[in-house]
C-alpha positions in Angstrom: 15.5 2.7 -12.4 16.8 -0.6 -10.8 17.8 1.4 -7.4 13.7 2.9 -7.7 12.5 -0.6 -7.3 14.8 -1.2 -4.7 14.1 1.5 -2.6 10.2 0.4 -2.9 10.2 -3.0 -2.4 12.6 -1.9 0.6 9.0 0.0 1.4 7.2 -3.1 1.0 9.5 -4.6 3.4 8.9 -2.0 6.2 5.1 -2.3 5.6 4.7 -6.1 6.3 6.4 -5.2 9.8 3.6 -3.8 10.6 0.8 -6.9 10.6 2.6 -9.0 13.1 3.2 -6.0 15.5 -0.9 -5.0 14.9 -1.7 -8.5 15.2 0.4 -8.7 18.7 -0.8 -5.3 20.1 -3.8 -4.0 19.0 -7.8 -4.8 19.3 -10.5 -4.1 17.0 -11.8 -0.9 19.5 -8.4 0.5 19.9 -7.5 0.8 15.6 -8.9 4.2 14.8 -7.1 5.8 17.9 -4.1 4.4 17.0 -4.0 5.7 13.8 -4.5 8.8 14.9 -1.9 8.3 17.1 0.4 7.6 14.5 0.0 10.1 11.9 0.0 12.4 14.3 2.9 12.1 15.6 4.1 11.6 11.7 2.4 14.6 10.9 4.2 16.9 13.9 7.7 15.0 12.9 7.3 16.3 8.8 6.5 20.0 10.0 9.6 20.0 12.1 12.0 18.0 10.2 11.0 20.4 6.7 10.0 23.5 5.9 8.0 23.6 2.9 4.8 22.3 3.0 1.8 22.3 0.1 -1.6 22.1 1.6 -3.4 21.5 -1.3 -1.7 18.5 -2.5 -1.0 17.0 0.9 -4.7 17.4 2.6 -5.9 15.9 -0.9 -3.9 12.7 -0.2 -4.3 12.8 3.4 -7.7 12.8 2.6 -7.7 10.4 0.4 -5.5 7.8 2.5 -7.3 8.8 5.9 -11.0 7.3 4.2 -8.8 4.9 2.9 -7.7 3.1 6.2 -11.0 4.0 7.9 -13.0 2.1 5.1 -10.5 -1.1 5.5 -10.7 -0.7 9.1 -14.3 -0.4 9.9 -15.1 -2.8 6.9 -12.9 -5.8 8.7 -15.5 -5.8 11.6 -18.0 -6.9 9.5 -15.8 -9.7 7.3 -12.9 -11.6 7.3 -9.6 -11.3 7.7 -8.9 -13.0 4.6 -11.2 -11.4 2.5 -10.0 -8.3 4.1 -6.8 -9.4 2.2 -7.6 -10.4 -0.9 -10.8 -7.5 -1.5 -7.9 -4.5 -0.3 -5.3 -6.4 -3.4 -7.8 -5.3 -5.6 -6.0 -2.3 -6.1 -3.5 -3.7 -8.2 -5.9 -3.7 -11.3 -7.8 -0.7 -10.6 -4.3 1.4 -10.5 -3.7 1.3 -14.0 -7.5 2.2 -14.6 -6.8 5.0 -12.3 -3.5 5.9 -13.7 -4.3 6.4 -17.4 -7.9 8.5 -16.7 -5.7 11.0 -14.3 -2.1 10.3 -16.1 -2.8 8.5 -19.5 -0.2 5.9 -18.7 -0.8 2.9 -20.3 0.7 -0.6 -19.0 3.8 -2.1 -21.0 3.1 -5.9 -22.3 5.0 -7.2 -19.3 2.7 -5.5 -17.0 -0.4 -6.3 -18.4 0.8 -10.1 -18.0 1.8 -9.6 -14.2 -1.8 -7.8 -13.3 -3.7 -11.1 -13.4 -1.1 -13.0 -12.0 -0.8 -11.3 -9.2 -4.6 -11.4 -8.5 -4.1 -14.9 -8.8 -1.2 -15.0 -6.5 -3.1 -13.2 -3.7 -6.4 -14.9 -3.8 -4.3 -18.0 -3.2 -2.2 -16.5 -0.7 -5.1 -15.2 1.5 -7.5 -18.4 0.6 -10.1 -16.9 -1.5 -13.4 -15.5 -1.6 -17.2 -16.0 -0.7 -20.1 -14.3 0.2 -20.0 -10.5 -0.8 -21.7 -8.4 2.1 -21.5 -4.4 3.5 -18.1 -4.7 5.1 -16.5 -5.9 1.7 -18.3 -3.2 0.1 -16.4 -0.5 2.5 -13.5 -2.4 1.7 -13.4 -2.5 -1.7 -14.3 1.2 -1.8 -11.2 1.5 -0.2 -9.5 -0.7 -2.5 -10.6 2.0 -5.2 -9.0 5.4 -2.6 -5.6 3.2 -2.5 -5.2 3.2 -5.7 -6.2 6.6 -6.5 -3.7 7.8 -3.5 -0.7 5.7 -5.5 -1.3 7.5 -8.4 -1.8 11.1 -7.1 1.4 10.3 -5.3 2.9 10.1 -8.7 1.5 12.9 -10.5 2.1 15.6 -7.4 5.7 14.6 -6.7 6.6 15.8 -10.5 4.2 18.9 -9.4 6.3 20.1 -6.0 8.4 18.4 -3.8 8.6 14.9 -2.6 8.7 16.4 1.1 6.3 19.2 0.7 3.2 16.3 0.6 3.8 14.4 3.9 2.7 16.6 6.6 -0.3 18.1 5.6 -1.0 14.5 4.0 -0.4 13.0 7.6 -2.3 15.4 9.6 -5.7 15.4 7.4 -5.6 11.3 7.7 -4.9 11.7 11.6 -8.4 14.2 11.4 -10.5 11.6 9.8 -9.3 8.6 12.0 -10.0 10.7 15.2 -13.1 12.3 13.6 -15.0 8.3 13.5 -13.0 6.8 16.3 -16.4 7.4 18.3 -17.3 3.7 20.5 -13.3 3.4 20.4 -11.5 2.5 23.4 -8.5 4.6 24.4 -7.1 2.8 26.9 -4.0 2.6 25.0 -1.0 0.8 26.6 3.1 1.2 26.2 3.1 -1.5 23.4 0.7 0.6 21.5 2.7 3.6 22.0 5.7 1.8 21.3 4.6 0.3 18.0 2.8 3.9 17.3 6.1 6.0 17.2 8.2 2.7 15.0 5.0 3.2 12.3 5.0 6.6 12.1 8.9 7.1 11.4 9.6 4.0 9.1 6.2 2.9 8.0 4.6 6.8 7.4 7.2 9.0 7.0 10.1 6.8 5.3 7.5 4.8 2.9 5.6 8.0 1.5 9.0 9.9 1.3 10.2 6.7 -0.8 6.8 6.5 -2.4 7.1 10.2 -3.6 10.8 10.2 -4.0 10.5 6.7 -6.7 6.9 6.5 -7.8 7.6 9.2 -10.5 10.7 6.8 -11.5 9.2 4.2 -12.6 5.7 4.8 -12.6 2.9 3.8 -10.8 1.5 1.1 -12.8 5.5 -0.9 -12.0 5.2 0.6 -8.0 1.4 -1.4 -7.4 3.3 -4.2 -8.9 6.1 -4.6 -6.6 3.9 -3.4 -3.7 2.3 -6.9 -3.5 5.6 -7.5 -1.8 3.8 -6.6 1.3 1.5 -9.4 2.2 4.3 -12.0 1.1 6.5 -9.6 3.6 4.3 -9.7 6.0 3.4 -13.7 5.8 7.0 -14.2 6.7 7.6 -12.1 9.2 4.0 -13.7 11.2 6.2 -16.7 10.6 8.8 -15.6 11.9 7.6 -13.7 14.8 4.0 -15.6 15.0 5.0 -18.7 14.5 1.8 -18.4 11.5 2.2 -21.2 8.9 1.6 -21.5 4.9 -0.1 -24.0 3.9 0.6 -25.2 0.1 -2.1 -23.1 -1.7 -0.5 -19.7 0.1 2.9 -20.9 -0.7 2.0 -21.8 -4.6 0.5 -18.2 -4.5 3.3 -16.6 -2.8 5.8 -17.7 -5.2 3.4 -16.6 -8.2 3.8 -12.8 -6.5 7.4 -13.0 -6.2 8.0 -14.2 -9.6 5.5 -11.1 -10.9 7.9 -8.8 -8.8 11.1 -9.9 -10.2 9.4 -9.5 -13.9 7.9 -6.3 -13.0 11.9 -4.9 -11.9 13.2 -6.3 -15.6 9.8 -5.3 -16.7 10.9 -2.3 -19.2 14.3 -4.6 -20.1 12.0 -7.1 -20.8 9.6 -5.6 -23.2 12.3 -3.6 -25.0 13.7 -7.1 -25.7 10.7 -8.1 -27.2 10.1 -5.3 -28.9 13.1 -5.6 -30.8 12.6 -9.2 -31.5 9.3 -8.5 -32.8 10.9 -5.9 -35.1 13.5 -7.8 -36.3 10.9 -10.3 -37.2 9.1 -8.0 -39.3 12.2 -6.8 -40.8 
């Protein structure tokens, strides 16, 4: 179980890559084509690399993460960056909504304690909140598909295999970023391409083959907890590479999110601890 968390947060890590090299390359007009770009050519890589592929199970997700990424991406052009953050975080509560209507898994006592903290870690860490309008409402309907993409991930891997959901998955989420990259520009330069092929091998392919290989591990209630390792991943590698800087509210709220991921990885330890205390007790 320890080596699942691993692996994911090692998911986590590979994610928050990702913001400093969109930050550095890409505009607003040339998102959607890029995506398409990249699980495309994520999409072309899974049918060559394996051979079985389920198309009912991976065009649902691909479905499912393709609206996903085109709701966060068309909302940010209508709100801020920040509330971009901290509206898309919102599906750390909804997943275990979402995961005991499809899977009836209910949160341990740890996890229902590391929820809220980690909603309060990320509104510090990306400054708050104000002024609901239409793009946060297309962001927090795709707040709502993330979620329900972590969880299916979960219940199909136990269903076929881990392998059989990427490609299929990949392709339908290249369709629908192609499908509404209309007033997009194309003009698309090495850099792009560059950063298109290192996101679709390590941050497409690896992280959803992790995702499906782990989720089912540990659950997914434990995997949306230690995925809030991505915006602390990817504050530090803008820091690093950016030369961004924290200011003490985002550093207060950073720590809060790694202290909920090192409770979330004992999480199970934890609560069978106090679950035998408790017994005791009553004994």
């Amino acid at each position: 179980m320890i080596r699942a968390f691993l692996w994911l947060l090692l998911a986590t890590l590979i994610w928050g890559t990702t913001f400093p090299l969109h930050k550095l390359v890409l505009t607003d007009l040339q998102t959607l084509p890029y995506l398409f770009i990249r699980f495309g050519i994520a999409a072309v890589l899974s049918f060559l690399i394996w051979k079985k592929h389920s198309f009912k199970y991976g065009a649902t997700l691909g479905i499912i993460l393709g609206l996903a990424h085109a709701l966060q991406t068309y909302g940010i052009n209508f709100t801020d960056a920040s509330k971009s953050g901290f509206i898309t975080s919102l599906y750390i509560p909804f997943t275990p909504i979402i995961s005991y209507l499809i899977e009836k898994e209910k949160p341990n006592f740890i996890q229902w304690l590391c929820f809220p903290l980690s909603l309060l870690g990320s509104y510090m860490l990306f400054g708050g909140i104000s002024g609901f309008n239409f793009g946060d409402f297309l962001t927090f309907l795709g707040a709502v598909l993330f979620a329900v993409h972590i969880v299916l991930i979960t219940k199909f891997s136990k269903v076929v295999e881990e392998t059989s959901l990427l490609a299929y998955q990949f392709l339908f989420a290249a369709i629908i970023n192609v499908s509404i990259s209309f007033n997009s520009s194309w003009k698309l330069g090495v850099p792009i391409w560059v950063t298109a092929i290192y996101t679709a091998i390590a941050a497409t392919i690896v992280v959803n083959f992790l995702q499906a290989r782990y989720q089912k591990v540990i659950g997914s209630n434990s995997t949306v907890l230690i995925f809030i390792g991505e915006p602390i991943f990817a504050s530090l590698f803008s820091f690093i590479f950016l030369g961004e800087r924290f200011s003490g509210l985002q550093m207060i709220g950073a720590s809060i999110m790694v202290g909920v991921i090192i409770l979330t990885t004992f999480s199970y330890r934890v609560n069978k601890y106090l679950k035998k205390k408790l017994d005791l007790k009553e004994l």
